[in-house]
C-alpha positions as CSV (number, residue, x, y, z in Angstrom):
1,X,20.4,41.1,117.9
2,X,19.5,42.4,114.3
3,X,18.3,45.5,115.7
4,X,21.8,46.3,117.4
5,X,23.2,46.2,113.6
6,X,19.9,48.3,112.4
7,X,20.5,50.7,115.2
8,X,25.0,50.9,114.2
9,X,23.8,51.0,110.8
10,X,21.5,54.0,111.3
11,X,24.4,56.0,112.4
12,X,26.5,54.9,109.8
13,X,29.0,53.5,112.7
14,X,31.1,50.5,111.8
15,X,31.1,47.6,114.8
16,X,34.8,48.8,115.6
17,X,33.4,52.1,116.7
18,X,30.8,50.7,119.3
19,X,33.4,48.3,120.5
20,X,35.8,51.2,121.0
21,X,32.7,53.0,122.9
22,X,32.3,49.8,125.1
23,X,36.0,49.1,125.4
24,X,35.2,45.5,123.9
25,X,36.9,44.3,121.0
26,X,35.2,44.3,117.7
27,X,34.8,40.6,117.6
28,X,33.6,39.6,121.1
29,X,30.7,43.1,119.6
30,X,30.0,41.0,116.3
31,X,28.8,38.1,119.0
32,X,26.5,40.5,120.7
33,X,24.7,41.6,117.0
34,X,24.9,37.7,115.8
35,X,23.2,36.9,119.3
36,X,26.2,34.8,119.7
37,X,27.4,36.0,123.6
38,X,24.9,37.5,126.0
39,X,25.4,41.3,126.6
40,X,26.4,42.5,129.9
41,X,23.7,44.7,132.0
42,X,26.3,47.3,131.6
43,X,26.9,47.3,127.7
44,X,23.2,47.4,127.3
45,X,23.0,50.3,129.8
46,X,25.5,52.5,127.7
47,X,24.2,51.2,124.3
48,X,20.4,52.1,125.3
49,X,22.1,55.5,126.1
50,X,23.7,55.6,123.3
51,X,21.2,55.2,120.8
52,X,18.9,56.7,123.1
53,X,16.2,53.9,123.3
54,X,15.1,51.5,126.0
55,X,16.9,48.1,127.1
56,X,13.6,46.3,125.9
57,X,13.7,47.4,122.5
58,X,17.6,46.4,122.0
59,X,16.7,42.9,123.7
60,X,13.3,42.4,121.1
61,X,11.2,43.1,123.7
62,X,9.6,46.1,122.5
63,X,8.7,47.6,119.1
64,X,8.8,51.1,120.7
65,X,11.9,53.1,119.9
66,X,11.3,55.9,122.6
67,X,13.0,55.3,126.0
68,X,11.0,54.7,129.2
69,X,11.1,58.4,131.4
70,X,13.2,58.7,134.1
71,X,12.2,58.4,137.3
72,X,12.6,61.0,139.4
């Protein structure tokens, strides 16, 4: 999940301050960037959220940064 470092790196964030943000420990979060562990639904909910860009694009899916609108 290279982007998931790309995205930590952007905001100059160190992986113990996204595992503190998903109440994970820091290595079970170095899995999730090495593609090691699948994410939960709920960690990529709050880490698209976060970074304030769609599921798809954390998961590869997507080279669009922007997240989908909300639906109302």
């Amino acid at each position: 999940m290279l982007r998931l470092k790309d995205l930590r790196e952007d905001k100059d964030l160190k992986q113990e301050d996204v595992a503190k943000f998903l109440n994970i420990s820091q290595t079970n979060y170095s899995k999730y960037e090495l593609g090691k562990i699948n994410i939960p639904i709920s960690s990529l909910i709050k880490l698209s959220k976060f970074y304030n860009t769609s599921i798809d694009y954390l998961l590869g899916l997507t080279n669009e940064t922007k997240p989908y609108p909300r639906q109302k």
